[in-house]
Structure formats: structure tokens, C-alpha cells
C-alpha positions in Angstrom: -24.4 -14.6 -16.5 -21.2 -15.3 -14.8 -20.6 -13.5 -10.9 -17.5 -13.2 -9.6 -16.6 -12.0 -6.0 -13.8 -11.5 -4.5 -12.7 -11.2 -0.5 -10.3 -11.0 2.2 -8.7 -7.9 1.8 -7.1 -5.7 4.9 -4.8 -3.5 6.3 -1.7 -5.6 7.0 1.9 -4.5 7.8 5.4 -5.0 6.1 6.1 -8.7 5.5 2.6 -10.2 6.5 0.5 -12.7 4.7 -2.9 -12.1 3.3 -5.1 -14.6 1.4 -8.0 -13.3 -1.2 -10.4 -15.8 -2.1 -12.5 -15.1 -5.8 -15.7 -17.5 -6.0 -17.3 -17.6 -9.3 -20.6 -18.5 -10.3 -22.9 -19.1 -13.5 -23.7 -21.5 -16.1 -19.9 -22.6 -17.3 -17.5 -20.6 -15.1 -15.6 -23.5 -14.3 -14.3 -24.2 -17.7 -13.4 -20.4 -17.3 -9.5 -19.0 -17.1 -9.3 -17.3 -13.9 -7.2 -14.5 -13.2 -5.8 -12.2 -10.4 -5.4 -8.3 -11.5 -4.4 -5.3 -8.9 -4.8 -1.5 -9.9 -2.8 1.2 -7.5 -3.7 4.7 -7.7 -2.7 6.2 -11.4 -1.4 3.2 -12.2 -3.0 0.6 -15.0 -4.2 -2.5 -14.0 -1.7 -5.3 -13.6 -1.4 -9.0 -14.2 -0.7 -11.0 -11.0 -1.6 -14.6 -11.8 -3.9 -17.3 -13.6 -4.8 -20.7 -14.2 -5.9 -21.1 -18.0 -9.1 -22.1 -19.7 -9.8 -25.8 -18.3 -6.1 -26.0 -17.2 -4.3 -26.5 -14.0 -1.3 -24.9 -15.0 -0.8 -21.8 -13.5 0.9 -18.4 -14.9 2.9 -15.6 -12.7 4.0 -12.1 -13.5 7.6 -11.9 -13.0 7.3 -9.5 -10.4 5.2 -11.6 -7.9 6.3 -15.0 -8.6 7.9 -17.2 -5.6 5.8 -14.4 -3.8 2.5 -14.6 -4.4 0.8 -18.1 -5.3 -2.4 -19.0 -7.1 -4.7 -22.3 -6.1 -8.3 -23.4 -6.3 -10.9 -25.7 -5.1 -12.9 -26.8 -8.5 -15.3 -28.5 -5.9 -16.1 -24.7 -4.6 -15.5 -23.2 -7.9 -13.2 -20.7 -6.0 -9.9 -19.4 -6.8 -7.5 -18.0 -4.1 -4.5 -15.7 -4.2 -1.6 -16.4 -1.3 0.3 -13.2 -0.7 3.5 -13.4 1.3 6.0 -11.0 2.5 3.5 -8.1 1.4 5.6 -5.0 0.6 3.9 -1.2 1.1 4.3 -1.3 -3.0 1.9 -4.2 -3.3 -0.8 -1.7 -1.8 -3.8 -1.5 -4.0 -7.3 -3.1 -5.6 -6.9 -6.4 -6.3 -9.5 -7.9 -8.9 -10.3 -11.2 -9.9 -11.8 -12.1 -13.5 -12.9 -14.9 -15.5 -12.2 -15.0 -19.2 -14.7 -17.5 -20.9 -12.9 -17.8 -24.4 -8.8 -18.8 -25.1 -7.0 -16.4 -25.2 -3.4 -15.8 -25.9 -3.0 -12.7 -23.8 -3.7 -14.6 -20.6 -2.3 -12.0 -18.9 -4.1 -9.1 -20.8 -7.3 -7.3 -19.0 -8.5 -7.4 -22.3 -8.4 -11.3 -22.2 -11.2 -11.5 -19.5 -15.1 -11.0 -19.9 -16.1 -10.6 -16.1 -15.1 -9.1 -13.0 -15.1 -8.9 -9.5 -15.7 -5.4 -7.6 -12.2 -5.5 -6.0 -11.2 -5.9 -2.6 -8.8 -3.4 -1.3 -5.2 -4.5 0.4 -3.2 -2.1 2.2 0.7 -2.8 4.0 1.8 -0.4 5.9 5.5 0.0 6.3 
């Protein structure tokens, strides 16, 4: 069985940085894709980021990339999430998942087999 937990969400303001760190753990998680997801109120969950299965190539929605960055320390099995210039519309649950089989909906919900328990972030304006 394959944990994943996420942490370092807050209450920031307009145009702060936040960093969220994901550490996975279990038998084969770091062969795993992992990916960053974030769910506002009545709103579905959304694709922020990932690095794919056994790949250091990372993959950005278009509306956070050159804003938020993706990185991880194999040696820590951890994954982290750079948020800059945070925006009152990036407020919500962020998520972080691990997707043990190749998919080619990387950045489908559907893609990914376990998940964190979400962290909230909140900017105020």
C-alpha cells in the first residue's frame, strides 16, 4: 500500500510564495508518476503538474506554468510544488497523487491510484 501526504499549506496574501511538499511511501512509489491536483469550492479537480512514471520530465497546466514549478528529492521520495505570485483565484485544496501504471492522461484524476488528504491554501487579496 502506497501513502501519500501532503503539507505546507497556509493563509498567504496576494503575490506570496508557498511551497507544498508530497512524501510518498510503499513498496514501489518511486517508480510512481507523481502529480499535483487542487479542487476550489464547486469546482472539479484540476491538473497543476507532474513528473511521469520513472521520468524526470515534468508536465504543467497552461494556466500555472512559469508560475508554479514542480521538483523532487528521489533520495526522500518527496515531491514539492513551488507556488509564486499566488493569486486569491489559486485559493483552494491542493492534492498530491501517485499513479502506479502509464498512463496517457497524465494529467487526468482518473490517471492516478492514490491520494493525499489535501492541504488547504488560502491568498487573500
Amino acid at each position: 500500500q502506497v501513502q501519500v501526504v501532503e503539507s505546507g499549506g497556509g493563509l498567504v496574501q496576494a503575490g506570496d510564495s508557498l511551497r507544498l511538499s508530497c512524501a510518498a511511501s510503499g513498496r514501489g512509489s518511486s517508480t510512481y508518476a507523481m502529480g499535483w491536483f487542487r479542487q476550489a469550492p464547486g469546482k472539479e479537480r484540476e491538473f497543476l503538474a507532474a513528473f511521469g512514471w520513472r521520468s524526470i520530465i515534468a508536465h504543467y497546466a497552461d494556466s500555472v506554468k512559469g508560475r508554479f514549478f514542480i521538483s523532487r528529492d528521489n533520495a526522500k521520495n518527496t515531491v514539492y510544488l513551488q507556488m509564486n505570485s499566488l493569486k486569491p483565484e489559486d485559493t483552494a485544496i491542493y492534492y498530491c497523487a501517485a499513479s502506479r501504471t502509464y498512463s496517457d492522461e497524465i494529467g487526468s484524476p482518473t490517471s492516478y491510484d492514490y491520494w493525499g488528504q489535501g492541504t488547504q491554501v488560502t491568498v487573500s487579496s
